[in-house]
C-alpha positions as a Markdown table, in Angstrom:
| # | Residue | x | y | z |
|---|---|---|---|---|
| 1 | Unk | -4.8 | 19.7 | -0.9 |
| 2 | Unk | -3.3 | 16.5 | -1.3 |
| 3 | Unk | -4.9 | 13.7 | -2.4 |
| 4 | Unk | -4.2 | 9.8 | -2.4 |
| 5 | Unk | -6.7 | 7.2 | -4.3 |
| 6 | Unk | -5.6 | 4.1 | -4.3 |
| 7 | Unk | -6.7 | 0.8 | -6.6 |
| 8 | Unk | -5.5 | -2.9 | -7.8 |
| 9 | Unk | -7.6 | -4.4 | -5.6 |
| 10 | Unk | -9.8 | -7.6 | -5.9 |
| 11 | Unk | -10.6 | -10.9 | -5.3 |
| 12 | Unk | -7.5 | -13.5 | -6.2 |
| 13 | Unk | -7.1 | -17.4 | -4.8 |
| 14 | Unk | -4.1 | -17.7 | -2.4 |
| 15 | Unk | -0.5 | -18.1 | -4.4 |
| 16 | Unk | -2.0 | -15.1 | -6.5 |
| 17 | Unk | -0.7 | -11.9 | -7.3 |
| 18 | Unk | -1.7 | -8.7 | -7.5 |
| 19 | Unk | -0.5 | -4.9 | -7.6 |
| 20 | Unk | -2.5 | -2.1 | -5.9 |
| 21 | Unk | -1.5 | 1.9 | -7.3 |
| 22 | Unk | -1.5 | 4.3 | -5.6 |
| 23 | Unk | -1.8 | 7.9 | -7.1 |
| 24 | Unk | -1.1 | 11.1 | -5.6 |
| 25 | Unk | -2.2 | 14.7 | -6.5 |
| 26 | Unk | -1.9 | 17.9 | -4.7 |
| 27 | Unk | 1.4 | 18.5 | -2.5 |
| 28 | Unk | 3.4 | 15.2 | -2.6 |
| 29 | Unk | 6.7 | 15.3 | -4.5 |
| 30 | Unk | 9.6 | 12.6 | -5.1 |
| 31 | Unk | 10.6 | 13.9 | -1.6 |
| 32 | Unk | 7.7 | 12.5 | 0.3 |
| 33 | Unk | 8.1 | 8.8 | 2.1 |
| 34 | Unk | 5.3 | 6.6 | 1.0 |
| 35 | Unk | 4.3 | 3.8 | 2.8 |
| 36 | Unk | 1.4 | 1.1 | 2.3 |
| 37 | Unk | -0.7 | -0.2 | 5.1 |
| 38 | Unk | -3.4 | -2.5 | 5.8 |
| 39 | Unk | -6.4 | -3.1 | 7.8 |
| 40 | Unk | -8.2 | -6.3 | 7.9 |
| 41 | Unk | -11.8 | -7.2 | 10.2 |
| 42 | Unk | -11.6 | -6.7 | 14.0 |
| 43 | Unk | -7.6 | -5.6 | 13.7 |
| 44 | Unk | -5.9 | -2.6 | 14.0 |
| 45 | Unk | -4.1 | -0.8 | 11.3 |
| 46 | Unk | -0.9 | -1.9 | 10.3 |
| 47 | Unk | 2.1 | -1.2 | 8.3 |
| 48 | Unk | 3.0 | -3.2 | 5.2 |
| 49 | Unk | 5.6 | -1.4 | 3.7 |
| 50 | Unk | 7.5 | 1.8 | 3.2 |
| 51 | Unk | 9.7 | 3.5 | 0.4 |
| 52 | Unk | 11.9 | 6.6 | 1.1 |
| 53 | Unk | 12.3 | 9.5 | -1.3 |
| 54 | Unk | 15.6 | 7.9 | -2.1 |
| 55 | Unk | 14.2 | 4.4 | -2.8 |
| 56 | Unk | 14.9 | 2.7 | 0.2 |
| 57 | Unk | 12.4 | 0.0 | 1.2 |
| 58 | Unk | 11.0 | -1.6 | 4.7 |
| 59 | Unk | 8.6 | -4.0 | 4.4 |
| 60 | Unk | 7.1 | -5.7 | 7.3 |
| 61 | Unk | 8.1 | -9.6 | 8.6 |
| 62 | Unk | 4.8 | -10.7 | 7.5 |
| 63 | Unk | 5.4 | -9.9 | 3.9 |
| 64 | Unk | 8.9 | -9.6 | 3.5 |
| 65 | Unk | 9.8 | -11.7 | 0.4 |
| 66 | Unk | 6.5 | -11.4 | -1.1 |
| 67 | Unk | 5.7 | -8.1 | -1.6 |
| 68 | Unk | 7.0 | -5.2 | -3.3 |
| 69 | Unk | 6.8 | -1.3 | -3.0 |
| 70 | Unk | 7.9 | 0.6 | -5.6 |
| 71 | Unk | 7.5 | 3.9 | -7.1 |
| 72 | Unk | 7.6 | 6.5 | -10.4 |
| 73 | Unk | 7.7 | 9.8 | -9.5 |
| 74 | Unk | 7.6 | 10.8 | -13.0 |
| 75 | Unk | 3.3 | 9.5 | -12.8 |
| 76 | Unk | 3.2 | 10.4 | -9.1 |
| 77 | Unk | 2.5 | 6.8 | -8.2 |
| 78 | Unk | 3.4 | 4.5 | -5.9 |
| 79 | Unk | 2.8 | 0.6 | -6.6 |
| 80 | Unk | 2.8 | -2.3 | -4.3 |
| 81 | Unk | 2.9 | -5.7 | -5.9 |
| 82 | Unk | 1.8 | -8.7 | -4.0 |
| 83 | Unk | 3.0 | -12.4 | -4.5 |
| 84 | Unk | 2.3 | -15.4 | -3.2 |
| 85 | Unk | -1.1 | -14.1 | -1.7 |
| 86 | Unk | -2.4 | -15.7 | 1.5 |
| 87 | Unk | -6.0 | -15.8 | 3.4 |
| 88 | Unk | -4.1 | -13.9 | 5.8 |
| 89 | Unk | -3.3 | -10.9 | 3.5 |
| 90 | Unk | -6.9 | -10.4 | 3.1 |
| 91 | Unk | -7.6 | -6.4 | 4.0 |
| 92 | Unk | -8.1 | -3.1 | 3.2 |
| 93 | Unk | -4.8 | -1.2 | 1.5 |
| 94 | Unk | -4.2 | 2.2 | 2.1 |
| 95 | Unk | -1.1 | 4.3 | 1.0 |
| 96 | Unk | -0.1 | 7.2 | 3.2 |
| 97 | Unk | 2.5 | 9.7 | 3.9 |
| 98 | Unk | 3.5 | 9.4 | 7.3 |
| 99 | Unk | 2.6 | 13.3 | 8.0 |
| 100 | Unk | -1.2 | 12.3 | 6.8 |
| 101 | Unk | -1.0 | 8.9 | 9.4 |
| 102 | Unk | -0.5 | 11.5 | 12.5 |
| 103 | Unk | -3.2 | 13.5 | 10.7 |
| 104 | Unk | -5.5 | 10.6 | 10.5 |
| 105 | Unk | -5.6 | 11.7 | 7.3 |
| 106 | Unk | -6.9 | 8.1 | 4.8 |
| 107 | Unk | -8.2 | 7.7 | 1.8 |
| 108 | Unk | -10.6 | 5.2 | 0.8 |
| 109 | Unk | -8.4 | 2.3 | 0.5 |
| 110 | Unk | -9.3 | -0.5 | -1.8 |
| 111 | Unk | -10.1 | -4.1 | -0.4 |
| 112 | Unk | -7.6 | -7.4 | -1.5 |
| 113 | Unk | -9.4 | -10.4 | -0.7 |
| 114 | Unk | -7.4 | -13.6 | -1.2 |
| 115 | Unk | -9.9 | -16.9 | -1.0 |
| 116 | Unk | -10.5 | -20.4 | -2.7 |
């Protein structure tokens, strides 16, 4: 059974950084697409980024520039590190496989809040 917990979250002042882990047990090898998502108050779900088994990355307009996904298969982690941090970034982070997303398959996500 697979299993995805992620962490790095926290409180940081805007122009901070931070970077969220995510690791991954059970059935998900350097093959497996990763991606990063986000869901803040009152909004719906939405995709941050994405990094394929052969390291290519997507990264949504709204963060494009300031954040980064990256991974090390050899620790079965994937990392996201965040720059630049705005009020608007505020949200819960989840990592995923997109097999899990049609599942509705989340873990428990960990909460970035970015405030003065």
């Amino acid at each position: 059974q697979v299993q995805l917990v992620e962490s790095g979250g926290g409180l940081v002042q805007p122009g901070g950084s931070l970077r969220l882990s995510c690791a991954a047990s059970g059935d998900i090898t350097s093959s497996s697409t990763m991606d990063w998502y986000r869901q803040a108050p009152g909004k719906q779900r939405e995709l941050v980024a994405r990094i394929t088994s052969g390291g290519t990355t997507n990264y949504a307009g709204s963060v494009k520039g300031r954040f980064t996904i990256s991974r090390d298969n050899a620790k079965n982690t994937v990392y996201l590190q965040m720059n630049s941090l705005k009020p608007e970034d505020t949200a819960v982070y989840y990592c995923n496989t997109p097999i899990r997303t049609m599942r509705s398959l989340w873990g428990q996500g960990t909460q970035v809040t970015v405030s003065s």
